[in-house]
N, C-alpha and C positions, 0 to 999 in steps of 0.2 A: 068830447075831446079825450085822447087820447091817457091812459093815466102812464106812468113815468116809472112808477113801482110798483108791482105786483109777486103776490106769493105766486110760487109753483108749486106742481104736482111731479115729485120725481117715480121712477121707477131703477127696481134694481133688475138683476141680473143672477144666475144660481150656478156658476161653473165649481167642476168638481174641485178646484184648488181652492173655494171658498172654505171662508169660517161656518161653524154651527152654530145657528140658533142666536142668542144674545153671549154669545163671545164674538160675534161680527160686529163690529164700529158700524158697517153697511146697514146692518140690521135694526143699530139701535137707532140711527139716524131717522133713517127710512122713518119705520115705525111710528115716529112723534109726530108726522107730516098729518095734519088732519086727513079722514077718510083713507087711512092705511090700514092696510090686516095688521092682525095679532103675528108675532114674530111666532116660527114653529121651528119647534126644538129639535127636531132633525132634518131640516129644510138648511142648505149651506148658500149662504150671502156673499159676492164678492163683491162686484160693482154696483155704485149708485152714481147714474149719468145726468149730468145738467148739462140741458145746454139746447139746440137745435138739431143737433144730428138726426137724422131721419129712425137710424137704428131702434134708439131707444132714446125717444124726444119725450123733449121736458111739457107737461101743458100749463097753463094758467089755470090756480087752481078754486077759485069762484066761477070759474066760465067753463070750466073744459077746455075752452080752445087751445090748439099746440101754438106754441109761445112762437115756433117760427111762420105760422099762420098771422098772426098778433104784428109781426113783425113786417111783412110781407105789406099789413094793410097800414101802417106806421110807421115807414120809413125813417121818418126823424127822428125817432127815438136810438138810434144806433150812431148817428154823428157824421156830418158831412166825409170828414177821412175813414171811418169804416164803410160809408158807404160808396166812397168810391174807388175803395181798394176790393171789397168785398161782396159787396152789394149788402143788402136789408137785412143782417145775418148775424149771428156772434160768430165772429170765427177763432173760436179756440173751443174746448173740447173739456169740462172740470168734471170730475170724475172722486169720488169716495173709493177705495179699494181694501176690504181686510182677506189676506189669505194666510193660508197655515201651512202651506208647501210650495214650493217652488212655480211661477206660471212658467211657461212656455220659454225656452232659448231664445230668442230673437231679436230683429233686427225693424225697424218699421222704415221702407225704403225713402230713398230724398224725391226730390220735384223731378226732378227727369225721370228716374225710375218710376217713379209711380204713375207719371201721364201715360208712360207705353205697359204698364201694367193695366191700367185701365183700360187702356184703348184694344188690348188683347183680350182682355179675360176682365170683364168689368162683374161677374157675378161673383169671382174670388175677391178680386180688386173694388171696391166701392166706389173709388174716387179716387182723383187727378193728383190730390194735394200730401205733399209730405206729413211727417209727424213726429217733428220734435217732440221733446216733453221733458218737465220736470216731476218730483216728487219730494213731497214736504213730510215728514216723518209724522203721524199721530198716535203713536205709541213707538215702542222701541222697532226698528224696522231694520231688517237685515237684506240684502242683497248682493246681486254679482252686476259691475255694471263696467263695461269698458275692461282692455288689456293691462296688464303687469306691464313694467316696465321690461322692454329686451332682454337688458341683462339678467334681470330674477327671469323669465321666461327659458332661455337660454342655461342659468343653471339647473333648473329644474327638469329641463328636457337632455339632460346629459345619464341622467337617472336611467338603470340599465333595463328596467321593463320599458321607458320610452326613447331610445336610440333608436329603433327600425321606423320612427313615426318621422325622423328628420332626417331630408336627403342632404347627402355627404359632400363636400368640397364644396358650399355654398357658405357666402357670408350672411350672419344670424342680423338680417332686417325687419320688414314690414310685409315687401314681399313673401318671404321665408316662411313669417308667421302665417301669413293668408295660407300659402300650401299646408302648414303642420295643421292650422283650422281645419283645412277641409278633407285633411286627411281622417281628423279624429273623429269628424261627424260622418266618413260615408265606409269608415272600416264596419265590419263583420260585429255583431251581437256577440258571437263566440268569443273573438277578440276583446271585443269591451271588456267583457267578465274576467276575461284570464288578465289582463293589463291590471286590472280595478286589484282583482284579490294578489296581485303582485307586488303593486303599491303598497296594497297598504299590511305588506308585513317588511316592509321598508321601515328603520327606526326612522321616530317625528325626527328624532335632530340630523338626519341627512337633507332634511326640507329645510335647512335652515331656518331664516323668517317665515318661514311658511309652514311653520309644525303642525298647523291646522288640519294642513290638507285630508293626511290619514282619516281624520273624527268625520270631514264633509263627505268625505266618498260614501263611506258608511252610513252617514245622514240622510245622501239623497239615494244610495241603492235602495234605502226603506222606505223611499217615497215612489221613486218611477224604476225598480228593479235594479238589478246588478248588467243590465245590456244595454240601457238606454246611452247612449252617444253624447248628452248631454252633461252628463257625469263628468269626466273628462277633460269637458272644452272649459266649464264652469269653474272646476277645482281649480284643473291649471294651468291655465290663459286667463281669467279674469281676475279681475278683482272685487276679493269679497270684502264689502263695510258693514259695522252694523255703527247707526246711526242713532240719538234720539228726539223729544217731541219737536219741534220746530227747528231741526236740521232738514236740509234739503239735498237732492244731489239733483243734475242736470243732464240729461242721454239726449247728443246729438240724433239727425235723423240719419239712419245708416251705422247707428253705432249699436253693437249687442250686448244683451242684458237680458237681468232673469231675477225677479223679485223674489225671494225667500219667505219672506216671512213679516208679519206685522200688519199695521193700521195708518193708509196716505191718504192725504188729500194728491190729487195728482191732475196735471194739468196740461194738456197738448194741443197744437195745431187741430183745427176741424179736419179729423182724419180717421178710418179705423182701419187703415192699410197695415197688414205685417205678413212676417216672413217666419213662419216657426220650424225648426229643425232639432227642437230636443225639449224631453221634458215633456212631452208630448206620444199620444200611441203616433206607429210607423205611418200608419194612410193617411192624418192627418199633415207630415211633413211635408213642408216645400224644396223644390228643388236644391240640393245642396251646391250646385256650381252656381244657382245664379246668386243665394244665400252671400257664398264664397265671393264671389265679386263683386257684390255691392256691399260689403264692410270696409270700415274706415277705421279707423290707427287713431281717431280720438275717440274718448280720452284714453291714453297709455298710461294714466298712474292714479292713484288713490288720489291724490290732490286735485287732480286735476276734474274729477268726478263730482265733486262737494261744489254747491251752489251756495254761496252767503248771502246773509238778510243784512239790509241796511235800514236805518231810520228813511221813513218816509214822510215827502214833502206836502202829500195828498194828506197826513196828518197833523192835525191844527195844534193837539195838546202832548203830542210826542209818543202817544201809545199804539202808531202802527209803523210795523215794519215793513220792507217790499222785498219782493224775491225777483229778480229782473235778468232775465234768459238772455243770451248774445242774439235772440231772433225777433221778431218782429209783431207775433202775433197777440200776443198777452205779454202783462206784468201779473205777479199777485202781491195784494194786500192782506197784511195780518194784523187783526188788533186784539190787544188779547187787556181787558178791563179789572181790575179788582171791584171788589166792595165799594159801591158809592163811587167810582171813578166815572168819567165822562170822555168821549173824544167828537172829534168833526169831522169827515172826512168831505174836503171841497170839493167843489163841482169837477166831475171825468168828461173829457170831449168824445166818449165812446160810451159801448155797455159793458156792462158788468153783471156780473150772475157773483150772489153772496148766499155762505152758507153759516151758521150760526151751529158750532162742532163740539160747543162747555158752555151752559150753565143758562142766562137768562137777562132780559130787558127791555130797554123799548129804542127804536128808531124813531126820528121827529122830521116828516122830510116838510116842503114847502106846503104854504097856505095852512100852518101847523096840525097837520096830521097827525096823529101817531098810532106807532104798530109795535104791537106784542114783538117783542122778540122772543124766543124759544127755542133748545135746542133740538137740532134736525132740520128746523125751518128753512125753506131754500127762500130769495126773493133774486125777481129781475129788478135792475137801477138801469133806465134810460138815462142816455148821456144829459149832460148841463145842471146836474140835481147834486146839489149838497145835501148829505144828511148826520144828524147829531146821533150819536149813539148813551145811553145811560143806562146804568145797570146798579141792583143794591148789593147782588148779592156776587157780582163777579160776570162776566162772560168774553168767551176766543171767537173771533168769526175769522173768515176765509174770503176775499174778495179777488177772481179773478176779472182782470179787463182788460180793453183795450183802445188805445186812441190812433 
């Protein structure tokens, strides 16, 4: 018989916007997973993937076997409504991320875009399915995610290095905004730079609320140069938050954004579709018109970007909270333990992938098992399974899933 709970084997990932060495959260994770390398000290860590994605799939890690192999031959363990939405799968996407500069400008496209992206170009495109996502802070986390509101968009763009960027006798909408976008991402290198160092001998207090801007241009020309397009659309059309440990924010599919900086747990649709146009070298960019047309106008404001945690029902003793997305594909659970505390989390009618992110304990699932907890440890929880969690000395895990 099938077992219900099982450790994984994750694997990371080494893009240049990663952290070095054990300043990656990715690293130190990784790292603790039995039969992992030693972390190396100029080797940069961004992602660590759990899950089934084919990309970079999770295995079971007494067997070898890839978990969505496991899965395929034990159906039941996924839950009669995942499997008949899904089939034999997890279909969400949890993800460890540490970077230290900005990733990529973009957009990851919704369900109709992405079925005709695939169905044209399936070796860009991977797959049919959109990719919402959330991200849950694990250290201080900076990012750009979604528009300003019109009106700050609108004073800012009256500023006299960016007047030629907005066409005349139009009223300052959504549409508007889509042309000023796609104006900024497909103008001239030359332009960028002269725009950039115009700005920013602009005094902060003509930005009004937004005295920032001058320091980020600055910021990011020292990450992807003084030409990159990205600059720009980032400063000023999005909005920048910096966030901390257990704040979340929530990016629609279709909606653009560009992580800065810091240490997520991050969690999406089974999907690795996107759209990059900045932030990025030039041959790597996607098309800027179709970029342009498949953005959406949510979220338009800093509030509207921020995802809240509420107390959850799934926990028995009050110490987990839940992150719960306007979509369909996952919730995440957070429990975060003191010294000598205890919690339960009841039976899920779906799977679940848990990762243990601080400190140390033990799991007690059915027919009284029990398993080391440890941080880094990843495990699968098949659906219908209660488990106790206790800890002496403290520990935070991360539960995404889905019924």
């Amino acid at each position: 018989m099938a077992e219900s709970v099982v450790q994984l084997k994750c694997e990371c990932k080494h893009d240049p916007w990663g952290k070095k060495g054990k300043d990656a959260l990715v690293a130190q994770l990784w790292s603790k997973s039995p039969g992992s390398e030693e972390i190396k000290a100029t080797e940069k860590y961004s992602e660590m993937w759990m899950g089934t994605y084919p990309t970079n799939p999770s295995k079971i890690l007494a067997t070898g076997e890839l978990l969505s192999d496991y899965l395929q031959k034990n159906p039941q363990l996924v839950g009669k409504s995942v499997l008949d939405r899904w089939g034999p799968e997890i279909p969400f996407l949890p993800k460890i991320l540490s970077f230290s500069k900005a990733l990529p400008l973009q957009i990851h496209p919704d369900k109709t875009l992405a079925e005709k992206l695939h169905a044209t170009d399936p070796e860009h495109f991977g797959d049919p399915n959109h990719k919402p996502e959330i991200a849950i802070a694990l250290s201080n986390f900076e990012l750009f995610a979604g528009f300003k509101p019109l009106s700050q968009i609108e004073a800012i763009m009256k500023l006299k290095p960016l007047e030629h960027f907005v066409p005349s006798h139009k009223t300052f909408d959504d549409e508007l905004l889509r042309q000023i976008c796609k104006e900024l991402l497909s103008t001239s290198p030359v332009v960028v730079s002269e725009t950039l160092n115009e700005l920013q001998n602009i005094p902060e207090s003509q930005f009004g609320q937004h005295s920032y801007i001058p320091g980020m241009l600055e910021r990011l020309r020292k990450q992807y140069s003084e030409y990159d397009n990205g600059n720009l659309v980032a400063a000023l059309l999005m909005n920048y938050l910096s966030i901390g440990p257990g704040e979340a924010v929530c990016v629609p599919a279709d909606s653009m954004h560009a992580y800065l900086h810091g240490d997520i747990m991050e969690c999406m649709a089974r999907s690795d579709n996107v759209l990059n146009t900045g932030f990025c070298p030039r041959p790597g960019r996607d098309d800027v018109n179709l970029f342009s047309q498949a953005l959406t106008f949510q979220p338009h404001s800093k509030k509207e970007v921020y995802l809240p945690r509420k107390k959850s029902d799934k926990g028995m003793n009050g110490k987990t909270d839940e992150y719960a997305p306007p979509f369909s594909e996952f919730n995440v659970l957070a429990t975060c333990l003191g010294p000598g505390e205890k919690e339960t989390h009841k039976a899920i009618l779906g799977p679940s992938i848990m990762i243990v992110t601080k400190g140390s304990g033990q799991m007690n699932v059915p027919d009284d098992k029990t398993i080391d907890m440890k941080e880094g440890y990843v495990y699968f929880i098949g659906q219908g399974v209660a488990v106790d969690f206790s800890t002496e000395k403290g520990m935070a895990i991360y539960r995404p899933y889905a019924e």
